[in-house]
C-alpha positions as CSV (number, residue, x, y, z in Angstrom):
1,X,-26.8,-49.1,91.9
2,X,-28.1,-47.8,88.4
3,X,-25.7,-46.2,85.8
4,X,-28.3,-42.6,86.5
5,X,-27.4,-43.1,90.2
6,X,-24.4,-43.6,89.9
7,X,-23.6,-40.7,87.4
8,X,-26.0,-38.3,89.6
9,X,-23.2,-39.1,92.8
10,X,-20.5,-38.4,90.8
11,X,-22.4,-35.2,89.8
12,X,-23.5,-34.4,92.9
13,X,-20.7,-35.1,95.1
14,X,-17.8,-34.9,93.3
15,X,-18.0,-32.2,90.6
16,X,-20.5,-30.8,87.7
17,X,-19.2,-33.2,84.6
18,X,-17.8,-36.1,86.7
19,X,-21.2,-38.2,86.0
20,X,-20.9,-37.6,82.1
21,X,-17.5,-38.9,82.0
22,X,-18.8,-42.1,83.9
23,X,-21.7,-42.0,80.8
24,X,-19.0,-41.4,78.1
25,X,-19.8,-38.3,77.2
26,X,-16.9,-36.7,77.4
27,X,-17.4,-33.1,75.6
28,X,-20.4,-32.3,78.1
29,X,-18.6,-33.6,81.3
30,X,-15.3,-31.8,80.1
31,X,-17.2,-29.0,79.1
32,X,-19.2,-28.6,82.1
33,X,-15.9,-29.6,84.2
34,X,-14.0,-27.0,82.6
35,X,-16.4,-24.2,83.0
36,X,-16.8,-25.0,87.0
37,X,-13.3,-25.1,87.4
38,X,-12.6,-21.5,86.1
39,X,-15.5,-20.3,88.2
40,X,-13.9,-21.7,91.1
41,X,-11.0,-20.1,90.1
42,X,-12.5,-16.6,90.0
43,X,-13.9,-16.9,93.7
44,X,-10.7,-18.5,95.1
45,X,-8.8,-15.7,93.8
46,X,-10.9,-13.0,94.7
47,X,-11.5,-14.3,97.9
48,X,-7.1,-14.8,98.6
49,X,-7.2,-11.0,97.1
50,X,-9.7,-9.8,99.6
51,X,-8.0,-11.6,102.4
52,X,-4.6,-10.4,101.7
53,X,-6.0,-6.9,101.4
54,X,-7.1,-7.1,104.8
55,X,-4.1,-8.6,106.5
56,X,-2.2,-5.8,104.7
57,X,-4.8,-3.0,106.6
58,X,-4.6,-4.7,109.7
59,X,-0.7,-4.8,109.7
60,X,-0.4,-1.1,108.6
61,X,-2.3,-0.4,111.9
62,X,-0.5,-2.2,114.5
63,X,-1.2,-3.1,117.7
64,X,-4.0,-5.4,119.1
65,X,-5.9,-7.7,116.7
66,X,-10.4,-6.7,117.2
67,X,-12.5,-8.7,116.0
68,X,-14.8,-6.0,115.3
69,X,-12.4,-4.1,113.1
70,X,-11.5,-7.3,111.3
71,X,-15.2,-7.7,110.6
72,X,-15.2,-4.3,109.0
73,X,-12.4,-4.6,106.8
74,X,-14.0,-7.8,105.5
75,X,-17.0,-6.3,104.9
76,X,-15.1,-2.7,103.1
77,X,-13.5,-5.8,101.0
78,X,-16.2,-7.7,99.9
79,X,-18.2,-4.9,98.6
80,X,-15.2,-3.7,95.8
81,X,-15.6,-3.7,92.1
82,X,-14.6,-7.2,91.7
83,X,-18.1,-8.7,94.1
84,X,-19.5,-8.9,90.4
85,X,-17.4,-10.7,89.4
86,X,-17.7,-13.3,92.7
87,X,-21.6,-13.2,92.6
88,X,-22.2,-13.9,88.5
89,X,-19.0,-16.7,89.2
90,X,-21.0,-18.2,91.8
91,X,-24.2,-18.6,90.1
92,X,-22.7,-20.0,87.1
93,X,-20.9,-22.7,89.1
94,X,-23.9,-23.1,91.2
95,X,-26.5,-23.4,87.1
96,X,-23.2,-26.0,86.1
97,X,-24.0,-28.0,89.2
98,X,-27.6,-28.3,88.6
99,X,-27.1,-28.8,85.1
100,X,-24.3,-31.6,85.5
101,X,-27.0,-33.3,88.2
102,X,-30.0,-33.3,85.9
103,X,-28.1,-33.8,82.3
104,X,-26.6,-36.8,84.5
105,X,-29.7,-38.4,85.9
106,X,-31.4,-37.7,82.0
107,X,-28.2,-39.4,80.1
108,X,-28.2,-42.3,82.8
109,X,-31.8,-43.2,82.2
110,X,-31.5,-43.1,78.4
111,X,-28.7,-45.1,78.8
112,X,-30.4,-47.8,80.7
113,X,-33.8,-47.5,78.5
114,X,-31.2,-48.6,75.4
115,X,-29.6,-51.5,77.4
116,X,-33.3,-52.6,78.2
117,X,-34.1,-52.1,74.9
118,X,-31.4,-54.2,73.3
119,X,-31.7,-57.1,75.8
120,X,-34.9,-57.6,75.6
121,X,-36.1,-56.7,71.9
122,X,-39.0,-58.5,71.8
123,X,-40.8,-56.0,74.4
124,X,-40.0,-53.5,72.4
């Protein structure tokens, strides 16, 4: 497999950054690794907030557990002050991912147009 292949996968697959430490560029892949991970961050936590919020109605009421009412109390959750804060996280993780992939794929074939290059210097 190519180096852009390769470093797309690890983009791709793995996480946003991953392919531009396989390139050796290290402050875009950390960068781009870094960022992602705190965006994660913000949506795990919200989300373990908003799911102990919910456990915590459900216990104060008692009795049988409905489906329906679960349902609801997700809902009530997910709609609070911090869904900003989820959705902006989200789409920021989601522009590093598509950044990582095509900054990846774009590093990878400069990368392999050098090699070329320096191989076979006569075609140049």
């Amino acid at each position: 497999m190519s180096r852009s292949t390769n470093a797309v996968l690890l983009s791709a697959l793995l996480a946003p950054g991953a392919g531009h430490l396989y390139l050796k560029q290290y402050p875009r892949g950390i960068a781009l690794i870094v960022v992602s991970l705190a965006c994660l961050w913000v949506v795990v936590d919200r989300a373990m907030q908003q799911a102990s919020l919910v456990l915590e109605r459900l216990a104060s009421e008692g009795g049988a557990i409905d489906p329906g009412r679960i349902s609801d109390l997700v809902t009530q959750a997910s709609k609070g002050p911090d869904s900003l804060a989820v959705s902006v996280a989200t789409a920021v993780l989601a522009i590093c991912w598509v950044i990582g992939v095509v900054d990846a794929y774009r590093l990878g074939k400069d990368q392999q147009g050098r090699n070329a290059s320096c191989r076979n210097p006569a075609k140049s």
